[in-house]
C-alpha positions as protocol buffer text, in pm:
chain_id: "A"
residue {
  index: 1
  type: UNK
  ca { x: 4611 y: 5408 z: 1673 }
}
residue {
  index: 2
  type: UNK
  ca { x: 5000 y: 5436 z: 1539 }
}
residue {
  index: 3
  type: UNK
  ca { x: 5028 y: 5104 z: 1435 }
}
residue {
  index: 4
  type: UNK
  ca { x: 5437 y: 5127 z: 1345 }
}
residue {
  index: 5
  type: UNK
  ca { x: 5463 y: 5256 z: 1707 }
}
residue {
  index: 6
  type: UNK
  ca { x: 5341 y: 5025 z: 1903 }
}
residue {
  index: 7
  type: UNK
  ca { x: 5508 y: 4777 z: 1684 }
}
residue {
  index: 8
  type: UNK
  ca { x: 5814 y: 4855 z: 1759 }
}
residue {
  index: 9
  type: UNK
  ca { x: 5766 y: 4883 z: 2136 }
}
residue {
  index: 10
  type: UNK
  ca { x: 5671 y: 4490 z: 2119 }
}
residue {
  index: 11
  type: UNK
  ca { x: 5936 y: 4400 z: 1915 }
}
residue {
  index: 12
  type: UNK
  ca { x: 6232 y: 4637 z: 2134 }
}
residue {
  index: 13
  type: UNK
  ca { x: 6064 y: 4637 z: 2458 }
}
residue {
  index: 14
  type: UNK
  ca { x: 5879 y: 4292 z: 2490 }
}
residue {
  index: 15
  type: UNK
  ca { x: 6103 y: 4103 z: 2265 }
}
residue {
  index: 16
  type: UNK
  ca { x: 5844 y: 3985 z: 1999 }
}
residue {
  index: 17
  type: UNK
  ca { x: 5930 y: 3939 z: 1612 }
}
residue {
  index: 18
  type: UNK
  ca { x: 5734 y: 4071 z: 1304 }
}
residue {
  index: 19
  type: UNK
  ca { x: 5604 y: 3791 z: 1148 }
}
residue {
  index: 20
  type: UNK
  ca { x: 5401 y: 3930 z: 839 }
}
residue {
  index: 21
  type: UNK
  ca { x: 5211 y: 4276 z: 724 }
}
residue {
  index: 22
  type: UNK
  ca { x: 4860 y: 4239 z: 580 }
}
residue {
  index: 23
  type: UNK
  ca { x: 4678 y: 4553 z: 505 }
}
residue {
  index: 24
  type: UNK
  ca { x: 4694 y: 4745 z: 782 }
}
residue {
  index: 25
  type: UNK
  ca { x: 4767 y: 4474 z: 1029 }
}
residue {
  index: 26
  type: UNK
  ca { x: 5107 y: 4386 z: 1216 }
}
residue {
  index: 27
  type: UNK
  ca { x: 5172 y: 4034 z: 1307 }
}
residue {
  index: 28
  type: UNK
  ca { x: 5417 y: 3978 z: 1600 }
}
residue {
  index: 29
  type: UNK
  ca { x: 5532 y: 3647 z: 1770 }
}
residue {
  index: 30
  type: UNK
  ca { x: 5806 y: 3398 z: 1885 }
}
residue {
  index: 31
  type: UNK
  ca { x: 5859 y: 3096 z: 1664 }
}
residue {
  index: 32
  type: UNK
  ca { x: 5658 y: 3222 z: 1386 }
}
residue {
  index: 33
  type: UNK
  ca { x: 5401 y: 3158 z: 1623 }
}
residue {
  index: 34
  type: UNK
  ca { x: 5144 y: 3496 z: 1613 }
}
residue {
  index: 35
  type: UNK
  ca { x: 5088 y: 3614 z: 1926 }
}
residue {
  index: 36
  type: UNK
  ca { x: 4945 y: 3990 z: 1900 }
}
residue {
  index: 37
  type: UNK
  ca { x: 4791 y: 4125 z: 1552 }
}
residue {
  index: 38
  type: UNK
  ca { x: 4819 y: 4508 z: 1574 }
}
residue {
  index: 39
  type: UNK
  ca { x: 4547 y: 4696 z: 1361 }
}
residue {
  index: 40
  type: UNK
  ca { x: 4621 y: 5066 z: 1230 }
}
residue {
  index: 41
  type: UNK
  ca { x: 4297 y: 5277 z: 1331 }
}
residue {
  index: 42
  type: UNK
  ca { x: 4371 y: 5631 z: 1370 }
}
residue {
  index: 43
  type: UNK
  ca { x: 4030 y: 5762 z: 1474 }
}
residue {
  index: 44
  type: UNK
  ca { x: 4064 y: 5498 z: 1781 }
}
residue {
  index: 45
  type: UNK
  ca { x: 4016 y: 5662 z: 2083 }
}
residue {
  index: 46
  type: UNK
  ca { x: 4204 y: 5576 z: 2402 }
}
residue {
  index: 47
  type: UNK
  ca { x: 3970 y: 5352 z: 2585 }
}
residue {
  index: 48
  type: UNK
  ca { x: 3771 y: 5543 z: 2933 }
}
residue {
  index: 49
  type: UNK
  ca { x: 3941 y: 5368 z: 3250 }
}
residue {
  index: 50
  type: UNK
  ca { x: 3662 y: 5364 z: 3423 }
}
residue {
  index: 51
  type: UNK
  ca { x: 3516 y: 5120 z: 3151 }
}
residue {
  index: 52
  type: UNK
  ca { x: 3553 y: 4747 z: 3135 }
}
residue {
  index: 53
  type: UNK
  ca { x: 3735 y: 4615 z: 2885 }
}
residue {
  index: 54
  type: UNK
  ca { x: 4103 y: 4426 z: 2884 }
}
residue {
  index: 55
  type: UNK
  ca { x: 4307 y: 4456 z: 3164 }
}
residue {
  index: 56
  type: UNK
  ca { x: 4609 y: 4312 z: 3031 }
}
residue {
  index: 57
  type: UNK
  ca { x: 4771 y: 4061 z: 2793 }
}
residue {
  index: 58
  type: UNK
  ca { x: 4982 y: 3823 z: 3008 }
}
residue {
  index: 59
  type: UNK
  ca { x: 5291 y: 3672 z: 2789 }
}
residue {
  index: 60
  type: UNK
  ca { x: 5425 y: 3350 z: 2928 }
}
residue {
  index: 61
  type: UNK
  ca { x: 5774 y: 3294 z: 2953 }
}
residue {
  index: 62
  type: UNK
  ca { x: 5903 y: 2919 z: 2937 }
}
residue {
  index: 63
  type: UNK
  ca { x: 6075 y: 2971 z: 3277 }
}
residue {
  index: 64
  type: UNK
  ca { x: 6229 y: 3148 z: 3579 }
}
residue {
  index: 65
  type: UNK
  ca { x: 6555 y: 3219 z: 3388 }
}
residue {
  index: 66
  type: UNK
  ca { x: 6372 y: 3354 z: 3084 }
}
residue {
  index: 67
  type: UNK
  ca { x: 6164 y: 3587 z: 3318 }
}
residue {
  index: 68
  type: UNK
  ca { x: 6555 y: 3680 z: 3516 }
}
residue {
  index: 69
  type: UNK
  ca { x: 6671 y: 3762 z: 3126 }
}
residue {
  index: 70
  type: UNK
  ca { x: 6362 y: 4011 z: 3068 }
}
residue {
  index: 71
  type: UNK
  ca { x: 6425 y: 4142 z: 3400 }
}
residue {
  index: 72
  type: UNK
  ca { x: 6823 y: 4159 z: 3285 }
}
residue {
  index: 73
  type: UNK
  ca { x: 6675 y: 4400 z: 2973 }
}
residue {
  index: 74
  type: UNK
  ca { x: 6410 y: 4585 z: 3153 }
}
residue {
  index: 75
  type: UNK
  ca { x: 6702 y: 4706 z: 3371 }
}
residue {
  index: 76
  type: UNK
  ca { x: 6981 y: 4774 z: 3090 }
}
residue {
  index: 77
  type: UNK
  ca { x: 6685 y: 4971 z: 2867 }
}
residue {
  index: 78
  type: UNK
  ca { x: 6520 y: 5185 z: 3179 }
}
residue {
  index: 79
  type: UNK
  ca { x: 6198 y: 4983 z: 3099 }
}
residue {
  index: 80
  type: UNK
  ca { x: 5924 y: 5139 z: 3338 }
}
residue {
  index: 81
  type: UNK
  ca { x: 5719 y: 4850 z: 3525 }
}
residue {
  index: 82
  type: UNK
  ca { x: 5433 y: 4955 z: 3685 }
}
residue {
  index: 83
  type: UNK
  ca { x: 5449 y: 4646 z: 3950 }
}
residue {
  index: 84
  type: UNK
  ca { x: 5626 y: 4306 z: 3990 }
}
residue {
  index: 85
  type: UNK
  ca { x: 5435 y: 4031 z: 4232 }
}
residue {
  index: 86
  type: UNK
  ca { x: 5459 y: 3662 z: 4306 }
}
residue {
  index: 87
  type: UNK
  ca { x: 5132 y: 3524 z: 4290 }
}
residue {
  index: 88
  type: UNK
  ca { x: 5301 y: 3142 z: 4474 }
}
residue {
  index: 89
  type: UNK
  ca { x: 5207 y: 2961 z: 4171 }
}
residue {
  index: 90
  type: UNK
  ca { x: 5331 y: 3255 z: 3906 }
}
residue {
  index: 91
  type: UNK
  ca { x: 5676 y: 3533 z: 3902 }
}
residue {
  index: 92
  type: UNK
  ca { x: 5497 y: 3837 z: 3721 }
}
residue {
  index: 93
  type: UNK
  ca { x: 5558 y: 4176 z: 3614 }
}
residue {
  index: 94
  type: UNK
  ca { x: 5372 y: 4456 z: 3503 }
}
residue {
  index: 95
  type: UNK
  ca { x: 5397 y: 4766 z: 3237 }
}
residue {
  index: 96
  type: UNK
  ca { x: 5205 y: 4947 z: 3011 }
}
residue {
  index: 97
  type: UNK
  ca { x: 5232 y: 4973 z: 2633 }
}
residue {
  index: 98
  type: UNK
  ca { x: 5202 y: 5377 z: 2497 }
}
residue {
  index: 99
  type: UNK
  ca { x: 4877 y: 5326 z: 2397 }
}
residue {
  index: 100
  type: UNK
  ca { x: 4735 y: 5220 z: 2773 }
}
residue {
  index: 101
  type: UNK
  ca { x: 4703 y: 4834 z: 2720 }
}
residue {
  index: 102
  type: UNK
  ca { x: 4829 y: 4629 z: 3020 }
}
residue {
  index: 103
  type: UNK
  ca { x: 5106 y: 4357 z: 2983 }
}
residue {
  index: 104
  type: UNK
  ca { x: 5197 y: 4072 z: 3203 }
}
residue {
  index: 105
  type: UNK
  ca { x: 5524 y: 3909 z: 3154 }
}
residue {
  index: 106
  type: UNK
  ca { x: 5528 y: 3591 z: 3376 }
}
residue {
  index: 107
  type: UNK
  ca { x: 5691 y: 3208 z: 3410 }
}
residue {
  index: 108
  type: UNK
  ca { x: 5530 y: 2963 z: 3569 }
}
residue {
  index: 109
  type: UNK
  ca { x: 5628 y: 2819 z: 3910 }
}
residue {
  index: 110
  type: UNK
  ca { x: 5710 y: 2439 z: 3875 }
}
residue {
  index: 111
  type: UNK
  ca { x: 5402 y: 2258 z: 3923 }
}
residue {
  index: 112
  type: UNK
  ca { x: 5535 y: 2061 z: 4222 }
}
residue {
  index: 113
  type: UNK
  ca { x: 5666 y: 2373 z: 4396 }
}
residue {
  index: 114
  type: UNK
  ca { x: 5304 y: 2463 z: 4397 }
}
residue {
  index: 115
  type: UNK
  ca { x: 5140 y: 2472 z: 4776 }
}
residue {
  index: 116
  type: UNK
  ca { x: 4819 y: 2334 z: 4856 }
}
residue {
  index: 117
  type: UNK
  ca { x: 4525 y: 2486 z: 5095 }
}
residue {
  index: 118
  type: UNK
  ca { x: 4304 y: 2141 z: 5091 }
}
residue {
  index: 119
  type: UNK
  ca { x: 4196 y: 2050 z: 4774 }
}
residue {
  index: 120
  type: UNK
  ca { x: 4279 y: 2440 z: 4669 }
}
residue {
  index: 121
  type: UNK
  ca { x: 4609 y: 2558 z: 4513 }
}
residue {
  index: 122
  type: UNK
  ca { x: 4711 y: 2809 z: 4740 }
}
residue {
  index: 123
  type: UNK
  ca { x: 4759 y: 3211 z: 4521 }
}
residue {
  index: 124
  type: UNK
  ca { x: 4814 y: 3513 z: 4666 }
}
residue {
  index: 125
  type: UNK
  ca { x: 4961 y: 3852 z: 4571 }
}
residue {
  index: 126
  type: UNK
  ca { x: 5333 y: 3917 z: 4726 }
}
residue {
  index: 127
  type: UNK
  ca { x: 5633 y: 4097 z: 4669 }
}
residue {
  index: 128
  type: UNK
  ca { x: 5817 y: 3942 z: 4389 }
}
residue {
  index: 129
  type: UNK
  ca { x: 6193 y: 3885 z: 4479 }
}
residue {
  index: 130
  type: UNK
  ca { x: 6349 y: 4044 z: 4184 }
}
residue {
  index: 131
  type: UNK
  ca { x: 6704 y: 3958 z: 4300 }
}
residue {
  index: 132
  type: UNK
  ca { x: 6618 y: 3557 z: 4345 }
}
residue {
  index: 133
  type: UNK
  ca { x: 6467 y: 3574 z: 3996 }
}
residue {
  index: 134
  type: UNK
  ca { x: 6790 y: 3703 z: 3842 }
}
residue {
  index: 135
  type: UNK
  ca { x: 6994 y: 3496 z: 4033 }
}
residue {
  index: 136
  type: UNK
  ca { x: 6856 y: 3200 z: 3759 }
}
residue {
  index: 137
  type: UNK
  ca { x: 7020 y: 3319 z: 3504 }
}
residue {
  index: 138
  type: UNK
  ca { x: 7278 y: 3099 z: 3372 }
}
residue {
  index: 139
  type: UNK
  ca { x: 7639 y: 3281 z: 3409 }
}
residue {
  index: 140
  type: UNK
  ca { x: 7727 y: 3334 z: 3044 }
}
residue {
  index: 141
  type: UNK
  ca { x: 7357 y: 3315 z: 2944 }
}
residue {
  index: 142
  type: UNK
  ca { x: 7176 y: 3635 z: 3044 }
}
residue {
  index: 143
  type: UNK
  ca { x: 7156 y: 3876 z: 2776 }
}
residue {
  index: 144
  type: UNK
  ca { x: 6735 y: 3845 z: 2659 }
}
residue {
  index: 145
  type: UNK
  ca { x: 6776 y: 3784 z: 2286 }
}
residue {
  index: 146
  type: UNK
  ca { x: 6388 y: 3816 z: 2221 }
}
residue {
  index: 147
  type: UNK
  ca { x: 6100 y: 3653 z: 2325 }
}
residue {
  index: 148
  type: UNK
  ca { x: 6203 y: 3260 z: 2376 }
}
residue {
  index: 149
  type: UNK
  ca { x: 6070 y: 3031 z: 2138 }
}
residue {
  index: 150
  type: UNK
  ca { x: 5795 y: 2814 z: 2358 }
}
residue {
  index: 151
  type: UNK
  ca { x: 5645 y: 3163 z: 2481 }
}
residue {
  index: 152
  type: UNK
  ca { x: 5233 y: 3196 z: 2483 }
}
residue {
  index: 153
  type: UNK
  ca { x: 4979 y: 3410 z: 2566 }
}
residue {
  index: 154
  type: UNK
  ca { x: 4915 y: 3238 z: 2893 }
}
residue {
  index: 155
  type: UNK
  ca { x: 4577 y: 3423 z: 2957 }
}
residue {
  index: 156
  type: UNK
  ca { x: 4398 y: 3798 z: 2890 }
}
């Protein structure tokens, strides 16, 4: 709906750049790599909950520390998560942009720290350890300066 909004949210809360403006679409990304096109509609309506439709877009940090730097920033800017989980194989928190879309910002676990149930990786949904995340920040490195380079959208 507001277009410039929501842009800016990206770019201050999430950390993604404005790559170009075409009509009445916003490109943001990492890299000059688009990630998210934003679309100015103002006769969108907010989507019915009880709907299907997305449940979130899930932006994939290059690791641990870079998810401990967002953490740093969602902390220092009073950045409202609605819920923060380790799913064994993922670190991953949770918000929600002003016009009701869901985020995920996540980093991989290592692929070797991954556990096994069989021939099954093993996933659940736990309490994520916010403090041991943090903890892998570099000293002298933890200010978030913006969505890091080798970021994706890891899945919707």
């Amino acid at each position: 709906r507001d277009a410039e909004s929501l842009a800016a949210y990206y770019r201050d809360v999430i950390g993604l750049q404005e790559l170009s403006r075409t009509g009445g679409t916003i490109t943001l990304g990492a890299a000059n790599r688009p990630l998210l096109d934003i679309e100015a509609d103002a006769a969108a309506k907010p989507d019915d909950p009880r709907s299907a439709g997305l449940f979130h877009t899930a932006f994939l940090l290059p690791s641990r520390a870079d998810l401990g730097r967002w953490i740093n920033h969602a902390i220092a800017n009073n950045i409202g998560i609605d819920g923060a989980s380790d799913h064994l194989v993922s670190e991953a928190l949770y918000l929600t942009d002003p016009e009701g879309n869901g985020i995920e910002i996540y980093s991989d676990r290592r692929h070797e720290d991954w556990k096994w149930n069989g021939d099954k990786i093993a996933m659940a949904t736990e309490r994520l350890n916010i403090s041991s995340v943090v903890a892998d920040v570099p000293a002298g490195n933890a200010a978030w300066q913006g969505m890091p380079d080798n970021s994706i959208i890891g899945h919707v």
